[in-house]
N, C-alpha and C positions, 0 to 999 in steps of 0.2 A: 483364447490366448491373451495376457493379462500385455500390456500398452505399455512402456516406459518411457518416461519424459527424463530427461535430467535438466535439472534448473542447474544452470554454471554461475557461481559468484564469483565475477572476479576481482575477488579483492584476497588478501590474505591476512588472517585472524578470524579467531571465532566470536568476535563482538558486535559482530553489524545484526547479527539475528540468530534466536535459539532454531536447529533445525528442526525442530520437530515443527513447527511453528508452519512450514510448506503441505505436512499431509493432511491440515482438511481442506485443501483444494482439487486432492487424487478425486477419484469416483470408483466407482466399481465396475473392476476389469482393466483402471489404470492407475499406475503405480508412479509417485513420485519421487526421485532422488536425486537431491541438492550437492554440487561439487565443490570446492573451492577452487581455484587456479593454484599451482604449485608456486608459483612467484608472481608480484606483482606486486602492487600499491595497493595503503594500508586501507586508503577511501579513495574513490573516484570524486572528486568536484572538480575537475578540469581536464580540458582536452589532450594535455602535458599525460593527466593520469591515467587517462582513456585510450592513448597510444600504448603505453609501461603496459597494460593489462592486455591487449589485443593480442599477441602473439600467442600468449599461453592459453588466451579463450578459446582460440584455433584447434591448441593443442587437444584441450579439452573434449571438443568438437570430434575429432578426429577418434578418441579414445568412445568415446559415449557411441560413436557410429558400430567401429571395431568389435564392442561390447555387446552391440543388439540392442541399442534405445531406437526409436521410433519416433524423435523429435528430439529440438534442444532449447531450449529457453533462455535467455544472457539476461541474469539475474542483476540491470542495470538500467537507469533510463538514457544513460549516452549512448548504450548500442555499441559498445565495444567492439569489434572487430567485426559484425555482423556481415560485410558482405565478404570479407576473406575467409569465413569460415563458412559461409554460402556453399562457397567455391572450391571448398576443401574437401564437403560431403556431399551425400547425394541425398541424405534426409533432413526433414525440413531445419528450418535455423531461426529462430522467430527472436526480434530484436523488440522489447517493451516500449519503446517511443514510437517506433513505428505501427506496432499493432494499435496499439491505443489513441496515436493521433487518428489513423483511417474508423477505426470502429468510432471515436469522437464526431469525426463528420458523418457516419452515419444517424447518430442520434440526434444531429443539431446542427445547425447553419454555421455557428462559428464556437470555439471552442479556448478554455483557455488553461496554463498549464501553473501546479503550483509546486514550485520547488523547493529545494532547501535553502542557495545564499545567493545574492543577488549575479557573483561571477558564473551564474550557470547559464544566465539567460541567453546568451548569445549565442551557445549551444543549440539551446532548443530552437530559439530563432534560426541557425543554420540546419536544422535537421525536419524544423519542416518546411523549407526551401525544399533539400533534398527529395523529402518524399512527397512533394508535391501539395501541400498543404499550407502554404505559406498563408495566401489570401483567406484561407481561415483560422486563422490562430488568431484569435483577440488579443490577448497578452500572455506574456510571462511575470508571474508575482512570486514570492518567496517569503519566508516564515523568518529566518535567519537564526536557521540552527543548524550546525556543521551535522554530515551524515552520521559521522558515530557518534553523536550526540544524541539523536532521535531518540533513542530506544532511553536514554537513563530523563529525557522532559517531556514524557507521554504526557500529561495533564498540558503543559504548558505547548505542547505542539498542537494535538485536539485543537486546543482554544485558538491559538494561529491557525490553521488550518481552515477553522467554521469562520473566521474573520476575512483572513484572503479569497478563500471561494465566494462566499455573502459579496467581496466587492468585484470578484471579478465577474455575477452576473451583474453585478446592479449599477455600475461604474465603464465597464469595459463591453458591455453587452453579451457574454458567454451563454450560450444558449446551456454547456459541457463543461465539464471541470475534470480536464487530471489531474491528478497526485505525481507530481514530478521526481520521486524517490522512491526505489522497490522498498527503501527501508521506512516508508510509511505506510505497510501491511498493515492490514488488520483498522484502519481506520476509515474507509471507505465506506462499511455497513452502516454506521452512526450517523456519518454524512450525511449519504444517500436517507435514509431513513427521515432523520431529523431538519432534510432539505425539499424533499421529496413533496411539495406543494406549497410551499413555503419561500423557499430561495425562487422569485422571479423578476423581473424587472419591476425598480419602485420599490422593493421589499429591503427593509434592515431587519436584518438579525440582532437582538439583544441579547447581552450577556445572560439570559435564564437559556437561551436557546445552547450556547455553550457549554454551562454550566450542563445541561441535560447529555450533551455530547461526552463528557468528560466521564459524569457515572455511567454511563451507557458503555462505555471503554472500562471502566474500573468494575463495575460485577462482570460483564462476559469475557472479559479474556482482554487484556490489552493487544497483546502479540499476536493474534490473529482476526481473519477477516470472518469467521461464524463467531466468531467471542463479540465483538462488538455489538454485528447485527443482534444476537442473542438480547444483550445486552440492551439495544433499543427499544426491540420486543418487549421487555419484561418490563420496563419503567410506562411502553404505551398502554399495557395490558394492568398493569399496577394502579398507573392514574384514572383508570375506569372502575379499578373496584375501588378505592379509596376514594371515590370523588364526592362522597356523603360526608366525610369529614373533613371537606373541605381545607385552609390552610393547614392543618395539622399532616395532611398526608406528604408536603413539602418535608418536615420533619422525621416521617417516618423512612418515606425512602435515603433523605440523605443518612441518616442514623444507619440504614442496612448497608448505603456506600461504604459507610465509615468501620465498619462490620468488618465487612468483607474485604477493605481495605489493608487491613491490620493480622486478619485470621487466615484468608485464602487471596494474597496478594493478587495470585495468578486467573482471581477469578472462579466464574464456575465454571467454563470451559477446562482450564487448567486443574483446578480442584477433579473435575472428572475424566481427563487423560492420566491423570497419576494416578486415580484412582483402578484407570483400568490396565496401565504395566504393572502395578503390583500384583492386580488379579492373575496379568499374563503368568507373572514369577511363579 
């Protein structure tokens, strides 16, 4: 019996993220399917917009039960409505700030969160009060880039993103790094990857370490989170065969960015999901 999640966005427009863009995170045997809220605000950045959206997430909640889902996801990091729509079903209701700060302090003594604009902080400062995590949260930092922004300054977010995290182990002491917006999917792989023994205390990251972050997002897939990791893969796997031709292989790979840039904007993840609904057709 196949498992359904519904991821509820609640915001309303179709700009904050392509949906296909949620199913390489299903598995097999569960099946993912992304909602909107029927009404509500255009983007969440304040707690003003986090109330507007909380009723219909409920609703949502409520519908996705009715329906035969087997959990619910609030496709947000303020946790919109999260314990009223607890309290409305009797399957589970899982809020993004919350799961990710507890699973933060499992990987790490103290953890820190990186968001979109500086008026969010105060939020996350209140939300890991709430969930009991306050004494570990290092900081709150942020990129300052409004949420429906994210998706059209992928390069220029990447590059904020490997900047803020870099300070907030090496500055702030963050053992952990969240991504303080679901709508920085798909950048996590790169990160992790391109931090992954590197980002520790004492350590600066230089703009090549970015620069690597960015094409690593530009061939695998911007928009999702196996596009990037793919995408890290190939440049760490590239620099090992190329590493006889020394500075020239700098060249070659950026030359294939710039490729793949122009021909298959979406990547080679993306190039091969179109590839395979057409097949479907």
């Amino acid at each position: 019996m196949s498992r359904i999640i519904w991821v509820v966005t609640p915001i309303v427009g179709g700009d904050f993220r392509a949906d296909e863009s949620l199913g390489s995170l299903g598995s097999p045997g569960t099946e993912i399917r992304q909602v909107h809220v029927e009404r509500g605000p255009a983007s969440i950045e304040s707690e003003f917009d986090a109330a507007l959206a909380a009723p219909w997430v409920v609703a949502r909640a409520i519908e996705a039960q009715t329906a035969g889902a087997h959990a619910v996801v609030i496709d947000c990091m303020d946790d919109p409505g999260l314990e009223a729509a607890r309290e409305a079903v009797s399957i589970p209701v899982l809020g993004p700030c919350q799961t990710t700060m507890h699973v933060a302090g499992l990987l790490g003594h103290r953890f820190s969160v990186v968001t979109t604009q500086a008026r969010a902080v105060p939020g996350f400062e209140n939300r890991a009060a709430w969930y009991g995590v306050r004494d570990r949260l290092a900081s709150v930092r942020w990129v300052d880039i409004p949420v429906l922004d994210l998706a059209k300054d992928g390069d220029g977010l990447a590059a904020r993103l490997a900047q803020e995290s870099a300070a907030a182990v090496t500055r702030d002491g963050a053992h952990v790094v969240i991504l303080g917006c679901t709508g920085m999917l798909g950048l996590a792989g790169a990160l992790l990857i391109f931090y992954l023994g590197t980002a520790s205390v004492g350590t600066v990251v230089d703009i090549g370490v970015a620069v690597q972050i960015i094409i690593a997002a530009v061939l695998g897939g911007r928009r999702t989170i196996l596009g990037a990791a793919l995408g890290a893969i190939f440049l760490i796997v590239a620099g090992e065969y190329l590493r006889p031709i020394g500075e020239l292989s700098n060249f070659v790979v950026s030359a294939l960015a710039l490729a793949v840039l122009l021909f298959v904007p979406d990547g080679f993840l993306g190039y091969l999901m179109r590839r395979r609904r057409g097949g479907e057709r």
